[in-house]
Each structure stands twice: as structure tokens, then as C-alpha cells.
C-alpha positions, 0 to 999 in steps of 0.5 A: 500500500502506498503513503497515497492510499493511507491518508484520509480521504475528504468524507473521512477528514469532515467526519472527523472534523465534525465528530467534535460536537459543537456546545453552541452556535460559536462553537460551530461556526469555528468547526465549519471555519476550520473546514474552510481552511482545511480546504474542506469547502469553499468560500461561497459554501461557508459564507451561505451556512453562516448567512443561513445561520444568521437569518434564524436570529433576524427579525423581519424589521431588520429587512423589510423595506420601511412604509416611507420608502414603499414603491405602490400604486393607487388604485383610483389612479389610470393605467397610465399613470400605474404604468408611470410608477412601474417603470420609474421604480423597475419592481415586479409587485406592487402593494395597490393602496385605497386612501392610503398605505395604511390601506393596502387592498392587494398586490398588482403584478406588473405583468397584468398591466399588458391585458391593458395595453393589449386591449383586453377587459381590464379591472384594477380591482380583480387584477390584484392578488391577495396581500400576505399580512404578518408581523414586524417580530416575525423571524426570517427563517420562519418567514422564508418557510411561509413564502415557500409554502405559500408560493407569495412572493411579498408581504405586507409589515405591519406594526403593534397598532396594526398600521402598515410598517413597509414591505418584505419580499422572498428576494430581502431574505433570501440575500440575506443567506446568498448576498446580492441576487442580481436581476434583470435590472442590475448591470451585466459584469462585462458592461461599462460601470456608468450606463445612460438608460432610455429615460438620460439618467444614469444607472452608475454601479457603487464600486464605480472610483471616485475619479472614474465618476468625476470624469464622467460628470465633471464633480470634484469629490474627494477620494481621501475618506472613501475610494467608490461613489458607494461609499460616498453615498454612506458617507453623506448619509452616514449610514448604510442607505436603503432601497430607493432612499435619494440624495442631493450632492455636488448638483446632482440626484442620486438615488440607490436602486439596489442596497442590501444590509450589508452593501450598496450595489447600483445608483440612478443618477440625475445630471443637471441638464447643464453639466458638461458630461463625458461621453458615456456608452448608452444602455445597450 
């Protein structure tokens, strides 16, 4: 027999590994770091264990989108203005409110608005699928259960009182355990960080460097105290920003397309129809 065939193999050298029953949740996490350093699992497989593990002591609070900065539509308004909303914000659901957000009367899928433009019988009312109501304190490992289970896709959060909160979907929780999922919103990786969309707005990914970003739009933002226009939005923020959040600096609108809890990922930005801009690739 050679050395080769002695040594232990991979299922041997976890089993191993984890025969040493953890006393607690620390403890654990220590066993499936050290398999990591072992070389018994890559990065992404223990990164998504330890997010697993964390959405078990997260609230929904901790995730939700907060009742100021929900994307809905009112159901007295027309198609038209509705199709307004579902452009500008780029979602596929929508709570649809009555008097106001207090009074959601169901969700609006996107799609449903082409029965319209089709020519089609169209009632807003009978297009809106029931709203899921639950509770701020809800966990999200509990929560991500009740989607499965339920196919829903969003639900509506609502405080002590019973007033609305904001809104949580499957893609908040499930971001929590994978990182960012991307869509067919976000950025190719091969395209160009600063893209002009249909509308002459900018959609400018956070890791874009702050002197990329100054040639582009002609601002002068220093790069001392961080190094991405990501991280000059948590800056004048002070804070991680949150979904649709919108700020003012250096003469333009930024506003945050997509952020999790953990980073920001892509920005809209407004320039001053004035502003002498660098020649920039349209979207494709």
C-alpha cells in the first residue's frame, strides 16, 4: 500500500472534523471555519451556512423595506399613470393602496398591466392578488418557510397598532443567506460601470472610483475618506442607505436602486441638464 492510499480521504477528514460536537452556535461556526481552511469547502459554501445561520436570529424589521420608502400604486389612479410608477421604480409587485398605505387592498403584478395595453377587459380591482399580512417580530427563517409554502412572493409589515410598517419580499431574505441576487435590472459584469438608460439618467454601479465618476460628470469629490461613489453615498448619509432612499450632492440626484444590509450595489443618477458630461456608452 502506498503513503497515497493511507491518508484520509475528504468524507473521512469532515467526519472527523465534525465528530467534535459543537456546545453552541460559536462553537460551530469555528468547526465549519476550520473546514474552510482545511480546504474542506469553499468560500461561497461557508459564507451561505453562516448567512443561513444568521437569518434564524433576524427579525423581519431588520429587512423589510420601511412604509416611507414603499414603491405602490393607487388604485383610483389610470393605467397610465400605474404604468408611470412601474417603470420609474423597475419592481415586479406592487402593494395597490385605497386612501392610503395604511390601506393596502392587494398586490398588482406588473405583468397584468399588458391585458391593458393589449386591449383586453381590464379591472384594477380583480387584477390584484391577495396581500400576505404578518408581523414586524416575525423571524426570517420562519418567514422564508411561509413564502415557500405559500408560493407569495411579498408581504405586507405591519406594526403593534396594526398600521402598515413597509414591505418584505422572498428576494430581502433570501440575500440575506446568498448576498446580492442580481436581476434583470442590475448591470451585466462585462458592461461599462456608468450606463445612460432610455429615460438620460444614469444607472452608475457603487464600486464605480471616485475619479472614474468625476470624469464622467465633471464633480470634484474627494477620494481621501472613501475610494467608490458607494461609499460616498454612506458617507453623506452616514449610514448604510436603503432601497430607493435619494440624495442631493455636488448638483446632482442620486438615488440607490439596489442596497442590501450589508452593501450598496447600483445608483440612478440625475445630471443637471447643464453639466458638461463625458461621453458615456448608452444602455445597450
Amino acid at each position: 500500500m502506498d503513503a497515497s492510499s493511507s491518508r484520509p480521504g475528504l468524507i473521512e477528514r469532515l467526519t472527523a472534523l465534525l465528530l467534535r460536537e459543537p456546545e453552541d452556535r460559536e462553537q460551530l461556526l469555528d468547526l465549519l471555519r476550520g473546514a474552510f481552511e482545511r480546504h474542506l469547502m469553499d468560500a461561497d459554501a461557508l459564507s451561505i451556512i453562516e448567512g443561513a445561520l444568521a437569518v434564524a436570529d433576524m427579525a423581519v424589521r431588520d429587512v423589510m423595506v420601511p412604509r416611507a420608502q414603499m414603491d405602490v400604486v393607487d388604485i383610483n389612479d389610470s393605467p397610465e399613470r400605474i404604468v408611470d410608477v412601474v417603470l420609474d421604480a423597475a419592481h415586479s409587485r406592487f402593494p395597490a393602496i385605497g386612501e392610503g398605505k395604511d390601506d393596502v387592498l392587494g398586490i398588482l403584478l406588473a405583468k397584468d398591466l399588458l391585458r391593458y395595453f393589449a386591449g383586453k377587459e381590464f379591472d384594477m380591482r380583480d387584477m390584484l392578488r391577495p396581500a400576505i399580512f404578518i408581523p414586524e417580530s416575525k423571524r426570517l427563517n420562519v418567514l422564508l418557510r411561509e413564502f415557500r409554502a405559500s408560493r407569495n412572493h411579498m408581504a405586507i409589515v405591519v406594526d403593534e397598532y396594526g398600521g402598515v410598517a413597509g414591505l418584505v419580499t422572498i428576494e430581502d431574505v433570501l440575500e440575506q443567506i446568498v448576498g446580492d441576487i442580481e436581476d434583470e435590472y442590475d448591470f451585466d459584469e462585462t458592461e461599462d460601470n456608468i450606463v445612460r438608460d432610455n429615460t438620460g439618467r444614469y444607472r452608475v454601479k457603487a464600486v464605480t472610483e471616485i475619479a472614474d465618476f468625476n470624469e464622467a460628470f465633471a464633480t470634484q469629490f474627494a477620494d481621501e475618506d472613501y475610494d467608490t461613489v458607494g461609499g460616498l453615498v454612506i458617507h453623506q448619509l452616514g449610514r448604510l442607505p436603503k432601497r430607493n432612499e435619494v440624495l442631493s450632492v455636488g448638483g446632482l440626484r442620486i438615488q440607490v436602486l439596489r442596497a442590501d444590509s450589508r452593501r450598496v450595489h447600483t445608483l440612478l443618477v440625475d445630471a443637471q441638464k447643464d453639466l458638461p458630461l463625458a461621453p458615456i456608452a448608452p444602455a445597450r
